[in-house]
C-alpha positions in Angstrom: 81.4 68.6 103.9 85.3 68.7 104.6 86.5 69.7 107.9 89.6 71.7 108.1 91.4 74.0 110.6 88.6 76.3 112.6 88.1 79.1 111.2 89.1 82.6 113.1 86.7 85.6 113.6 88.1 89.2 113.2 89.3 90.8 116.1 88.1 93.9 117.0 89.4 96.2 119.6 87.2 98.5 121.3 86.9 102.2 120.4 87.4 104.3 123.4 86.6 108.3 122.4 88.5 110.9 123.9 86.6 113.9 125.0 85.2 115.4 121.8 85.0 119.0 120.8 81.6 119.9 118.9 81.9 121.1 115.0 79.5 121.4 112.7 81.9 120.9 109.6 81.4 124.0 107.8 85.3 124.3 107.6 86.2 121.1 106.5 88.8 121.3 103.3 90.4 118.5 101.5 93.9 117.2 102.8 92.2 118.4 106.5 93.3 116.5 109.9 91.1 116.3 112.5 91.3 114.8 116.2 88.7 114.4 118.9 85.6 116.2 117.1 81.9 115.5 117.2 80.3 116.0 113.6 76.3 115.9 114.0 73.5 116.4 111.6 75.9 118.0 109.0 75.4 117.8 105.0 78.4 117.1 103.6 76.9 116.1 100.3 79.1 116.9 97.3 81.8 118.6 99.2 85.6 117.5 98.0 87.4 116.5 100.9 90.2 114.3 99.2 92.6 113.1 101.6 91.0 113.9 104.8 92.0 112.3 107.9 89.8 111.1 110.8 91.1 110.8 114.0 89.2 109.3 117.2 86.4 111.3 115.9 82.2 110.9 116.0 80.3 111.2 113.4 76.3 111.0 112.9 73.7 111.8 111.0 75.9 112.8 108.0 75.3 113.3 104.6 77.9 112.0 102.7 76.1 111.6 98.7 78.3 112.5 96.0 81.3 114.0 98.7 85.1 113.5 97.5 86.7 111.1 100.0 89.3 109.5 97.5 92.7 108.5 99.8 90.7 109.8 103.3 92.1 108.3 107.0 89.6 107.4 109.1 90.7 106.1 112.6 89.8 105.2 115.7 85.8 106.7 114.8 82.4 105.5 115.3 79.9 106.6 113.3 76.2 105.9 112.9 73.2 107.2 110.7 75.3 108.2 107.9 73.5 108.9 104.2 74.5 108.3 100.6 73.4 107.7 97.5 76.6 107.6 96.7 79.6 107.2 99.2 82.7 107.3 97.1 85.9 106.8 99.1 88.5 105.1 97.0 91.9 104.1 97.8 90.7 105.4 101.4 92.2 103.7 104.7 89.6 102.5 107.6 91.3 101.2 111.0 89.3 100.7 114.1 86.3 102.2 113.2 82.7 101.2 113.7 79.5 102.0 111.8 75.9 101.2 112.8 72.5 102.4 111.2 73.5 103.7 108.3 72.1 104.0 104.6 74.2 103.9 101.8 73.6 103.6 98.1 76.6 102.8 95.9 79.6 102.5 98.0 82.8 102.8 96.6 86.0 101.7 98.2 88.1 99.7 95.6 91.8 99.4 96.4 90.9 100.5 99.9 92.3 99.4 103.3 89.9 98.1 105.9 91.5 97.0 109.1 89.5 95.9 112.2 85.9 97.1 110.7 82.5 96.9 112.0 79.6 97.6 110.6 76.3 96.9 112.1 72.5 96.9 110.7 72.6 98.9 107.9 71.4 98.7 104.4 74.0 98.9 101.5 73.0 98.9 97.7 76.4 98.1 95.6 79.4 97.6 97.8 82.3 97.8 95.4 85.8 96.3 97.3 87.5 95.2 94.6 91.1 95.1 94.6 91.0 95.9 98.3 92.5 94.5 101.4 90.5 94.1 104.7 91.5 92.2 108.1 89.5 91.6 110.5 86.4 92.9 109.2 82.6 92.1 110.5 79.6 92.7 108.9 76.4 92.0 111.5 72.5 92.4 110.8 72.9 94.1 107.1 71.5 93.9 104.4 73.5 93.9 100.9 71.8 94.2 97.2 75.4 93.2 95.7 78.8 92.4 97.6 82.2 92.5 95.3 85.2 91.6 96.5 86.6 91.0 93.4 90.7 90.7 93.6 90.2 91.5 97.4 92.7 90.1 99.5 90.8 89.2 102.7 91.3 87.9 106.1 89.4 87.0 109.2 86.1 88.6 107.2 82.6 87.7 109.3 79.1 87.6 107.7 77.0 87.5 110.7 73.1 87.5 110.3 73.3 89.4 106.7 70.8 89.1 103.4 73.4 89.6 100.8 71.8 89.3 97.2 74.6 89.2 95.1 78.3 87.8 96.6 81.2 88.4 94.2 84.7 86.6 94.9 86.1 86.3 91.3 90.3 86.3 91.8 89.4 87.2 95.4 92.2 85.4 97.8 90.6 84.5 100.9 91.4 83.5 104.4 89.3 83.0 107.6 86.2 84.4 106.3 83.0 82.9 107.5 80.0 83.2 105.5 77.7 81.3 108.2 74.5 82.3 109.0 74.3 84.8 106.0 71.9 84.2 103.0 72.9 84.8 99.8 70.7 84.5 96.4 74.1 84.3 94.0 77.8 83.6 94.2 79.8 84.7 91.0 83.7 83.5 91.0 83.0 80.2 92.7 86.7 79.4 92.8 87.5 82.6 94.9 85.5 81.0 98.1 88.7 78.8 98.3 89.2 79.7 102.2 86.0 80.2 103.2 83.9 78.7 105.3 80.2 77.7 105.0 77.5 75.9 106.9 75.8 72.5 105.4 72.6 74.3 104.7 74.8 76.8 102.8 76.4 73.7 101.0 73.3 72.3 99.8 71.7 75.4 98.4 75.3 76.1 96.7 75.0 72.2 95.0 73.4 73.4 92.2 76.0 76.6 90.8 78.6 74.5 91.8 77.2 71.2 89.6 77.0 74.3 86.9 80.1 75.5 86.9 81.7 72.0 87.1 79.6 71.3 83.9 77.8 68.4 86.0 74.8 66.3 85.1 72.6 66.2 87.7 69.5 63.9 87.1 
């Protein structure tokens, strides 16, 4: 396996809340700001809150299936236990947030902006990041039926302890993303892992789509 220059994790900064303010989010309207609130136990579900912003904020136990969060801000949040069947956020912008425990069916965020990310033992269906940019992301201890990063420009990306079914890096441009100690059962756009870095036991379970996709012989 070739050795090259060591690859760098993301770097995370902690998230230090303010005092919060309690609010159950009956008033919440698209386009709304909101700073230092506490959202708990509150069913959001097919609400249209386009362009919402975030700001050092808690959320948990949301409902979030079928809600309008095209173009949202969230920053400076941590949030945990959050539901979806579908979590469509598109074009949204994510810096210095953390997530833990959460559910989530389809997730969209093409063409979003993920900067310093964590998200934490949770269970996503279809994660759909393409065309996206994301520094300094992690993903720990969760577990992913199909990962797409297609035309995603990434940096300093960690895969820590994950079961990822289905990793997609087609026309992905990659840099300091460590796929170590994550299982995964397919990779489509082999030539997109350019930048990545793997583990030999990853290698040798990767030898046979890569003899494939070289058009090798292997006898």
């Amino acid at each position: 396996m070739a050795r090259g220059a060591k690859t760098r994790g993301p770097r995370l900064d902690r998230i230090a809340l303010p005092e919060l303010t309690d609010a159950d989010g009956s008033d919440l309207r698209a386009g709304d700001s909101r700073d230092a609130e506490r959202f708990t136990d509150c069913d959001l579900s097919g609400r249209d809150l386009t362009g919402i912003g975030f700001q050092e904020c808690e959320l948990r136990g949301i409902s979030l299936s079928d809600t309008q969060l095209r173009g949202a801000s969230v920053a400076d949040c941590v949030a945990g236990e959050l539901h979806a069947a579908v979590f469509s956020a598109p074009r949204s912008s994510w810096r210095d947030v953390s997530v833990e425990h959460s559910r989530l069916g389809s997730v969209e965020l093409y063409e979003a902006t993920l900067r310093s990310v964590h998200i934490d033992g949770s269970k996503l269906d279809f994660v759909n990041l393409r065309g996206a940019t994301l520094t300094d992301v992690l993903l720990s201890n969760c577990i992913i039926e199909e990962l797409d990063l297609g035309g995603a420009t990434v940096a300093r990306l960690g895969l820590r302890d994950c079961r990822i079914g289905t990793l997609d890096v087609t026309r992905a441009t990659l840099k300091d993303v460590d796929l170590r100690s994550s299982d995964f059962s397919a990779i489509h756009g082999l030539e997109g892992l350019r930048g990545a870095t793997i583990d030999d036991a990853q290698l040798s379970l990767l030898a046979p789509i890569l003899a494939a996709h070289l058009g090798l012989n292997v006898e």
